[in-house]
Structure formats: C-alpha cells, structure tokens
TIVOMAR-105939 format. One record per residue (C-alpha): residue in three letters; chain; x, y, z. Coordinates in Angstrom, 1 decimal. Layout:
<sites>
ALA / A / X / Y / Z
...
</sites>
This chain:
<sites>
UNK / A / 55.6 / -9.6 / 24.7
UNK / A / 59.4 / -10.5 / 25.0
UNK / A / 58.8 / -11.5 / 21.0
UNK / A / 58.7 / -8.1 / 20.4
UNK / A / 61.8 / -7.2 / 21.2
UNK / A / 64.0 / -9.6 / 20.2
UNK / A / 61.9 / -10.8 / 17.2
UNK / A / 63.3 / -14.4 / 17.1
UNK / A / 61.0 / -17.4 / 16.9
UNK / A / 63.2 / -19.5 / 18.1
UNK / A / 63.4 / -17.8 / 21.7
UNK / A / 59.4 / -17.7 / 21.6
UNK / A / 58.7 / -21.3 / 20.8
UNK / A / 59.2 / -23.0 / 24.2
UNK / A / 56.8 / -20.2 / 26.0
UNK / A / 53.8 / -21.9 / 22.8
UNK / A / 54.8 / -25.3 / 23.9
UNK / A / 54.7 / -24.2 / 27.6
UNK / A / 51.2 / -22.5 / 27.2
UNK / A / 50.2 / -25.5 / 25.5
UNK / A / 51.2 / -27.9 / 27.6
UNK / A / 49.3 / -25.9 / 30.3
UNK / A / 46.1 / -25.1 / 28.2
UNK / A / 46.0 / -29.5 / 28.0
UNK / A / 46.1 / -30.4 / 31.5
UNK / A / 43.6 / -27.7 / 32.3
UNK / A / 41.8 / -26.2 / 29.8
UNK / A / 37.7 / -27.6 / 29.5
UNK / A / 36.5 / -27.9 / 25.6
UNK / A / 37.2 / -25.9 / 22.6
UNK / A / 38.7 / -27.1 / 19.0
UNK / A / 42.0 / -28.6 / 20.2
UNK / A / 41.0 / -30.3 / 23.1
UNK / A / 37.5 / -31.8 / 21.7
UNK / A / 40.1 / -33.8 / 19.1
UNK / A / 42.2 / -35.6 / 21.9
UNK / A / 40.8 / -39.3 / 22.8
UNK / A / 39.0 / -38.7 / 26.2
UNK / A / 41.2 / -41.3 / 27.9
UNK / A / 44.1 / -38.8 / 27.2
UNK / A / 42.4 / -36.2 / 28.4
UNK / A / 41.3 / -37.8 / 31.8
UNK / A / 45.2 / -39.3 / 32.8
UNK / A / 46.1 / -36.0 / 32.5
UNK / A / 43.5 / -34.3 / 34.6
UNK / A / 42.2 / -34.8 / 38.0
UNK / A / 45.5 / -34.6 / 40.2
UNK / A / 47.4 / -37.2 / 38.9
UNK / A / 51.1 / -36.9 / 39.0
UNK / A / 51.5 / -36.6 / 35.2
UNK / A / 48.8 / -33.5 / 35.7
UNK / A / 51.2 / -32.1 / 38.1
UNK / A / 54.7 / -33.1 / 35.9
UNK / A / 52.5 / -31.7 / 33.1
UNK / A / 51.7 / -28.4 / 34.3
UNK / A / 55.4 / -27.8 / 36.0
UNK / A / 57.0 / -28.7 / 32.9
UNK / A / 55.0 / -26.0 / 30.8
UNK / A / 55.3 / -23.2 / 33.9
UNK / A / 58.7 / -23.7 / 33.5
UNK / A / 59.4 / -24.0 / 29.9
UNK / A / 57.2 / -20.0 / 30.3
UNK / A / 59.4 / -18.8 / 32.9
UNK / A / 62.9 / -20.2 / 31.0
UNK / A / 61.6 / -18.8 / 27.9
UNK / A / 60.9 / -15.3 / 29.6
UNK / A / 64.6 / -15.4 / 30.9
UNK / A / 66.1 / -16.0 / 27.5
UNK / A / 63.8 / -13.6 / 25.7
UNK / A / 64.3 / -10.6 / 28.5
UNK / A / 67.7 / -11.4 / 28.4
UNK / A / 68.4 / -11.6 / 24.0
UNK / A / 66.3 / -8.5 / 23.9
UNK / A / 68.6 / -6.2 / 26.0
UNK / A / 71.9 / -7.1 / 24.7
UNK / A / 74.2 / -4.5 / 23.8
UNK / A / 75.3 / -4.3 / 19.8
UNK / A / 78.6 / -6.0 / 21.0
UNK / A / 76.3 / -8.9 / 22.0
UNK / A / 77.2 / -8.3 / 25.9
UNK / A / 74.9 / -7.4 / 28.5
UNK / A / 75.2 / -4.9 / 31.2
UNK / A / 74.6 / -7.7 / 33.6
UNK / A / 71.7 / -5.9 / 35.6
UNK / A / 67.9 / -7.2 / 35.3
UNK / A / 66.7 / -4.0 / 34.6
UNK / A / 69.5 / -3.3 / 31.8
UNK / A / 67.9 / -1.1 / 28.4
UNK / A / 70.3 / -1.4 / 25.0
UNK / A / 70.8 / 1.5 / 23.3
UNK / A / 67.8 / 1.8 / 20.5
UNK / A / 66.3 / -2.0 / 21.1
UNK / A / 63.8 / -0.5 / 23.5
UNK / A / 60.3 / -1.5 / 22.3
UNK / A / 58.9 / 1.7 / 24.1
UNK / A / 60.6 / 4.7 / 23.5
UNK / A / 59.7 / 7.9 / 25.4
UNK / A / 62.0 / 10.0 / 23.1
UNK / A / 59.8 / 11.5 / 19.6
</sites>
C-alpha cells in the first residue's frame, strides 16, 4: 500500500523479496515452489535454524521496507519531514477527504 504513495519501485522491492523469502520457508505447493529441488525445500522447513534466519530476514526486510516507504511518502516538497509518525504532506495524501 506504501507503493501508492510514494510510487518508487525501488522503496517496494525489499518488502517482494521479504514476502518471498517468507512465502519459501512456509508456503505448501503452487507454481514457484513445485520448481525448487525438494532437498531445498526440506533444509528450509521443519524448524531448522536457516527456517528461522529465513523467515526473520524476510519479516524484517517487510517491516524496513514499511519504514522507508511510510516515511518517503510523507515528505514535505522541501524533502523534510515533520518528524512525527503520523505526519500528512501537503497534496501527497493517497486518500483525500476534500472533493
């Protein structure tokens, strides 16, 4: 969602790899996983520590990725922000309650 309003790749490509990374270590079938060699797919699995390193790597690279995006998409146009969490830009909103 932070894609929306900051609209740069860049900032959204660490939350796919995150997602991804997640979606390995413990998603069951579909396209992408039925391609991986099954030997992969099971050191990664079942509670091993690079299961765990897997999965905190990727929650991570989400949450850093959130930060950066929430952050670029409420900068002011003199590329400054008003240093509060919950700061709004003038006219980068993605909603707008105004007509």
């Amino acid at each position: 969602m932070n894609y929306l309003s900051h609209k740069r790749l860049l900032l959204s490509t660490p939350a796919l790899i995150g997602l991804s990374m997640i979606y390995l270590v413990n998603g069951h079938g579909g396209p992408i996983l039925s391609k991986l060699p099954n030997e992969l797919i099971d050191s990664l699995r079942y509670g091993t520590i690079l299961h765990q390193a897997t999965n905190i790597a990727g929650c991570a690279l989400l949450l850093g990725s959130n930060y950066v995006s929430h952050r670029a998409g409420h900068l002011h146009a003199n590329g400054k922000s008003c240093g509060r969490w919950d700061c709004r830009s003038e006219g980068n909103s993605f909603f707008s309650w105004e007509p």
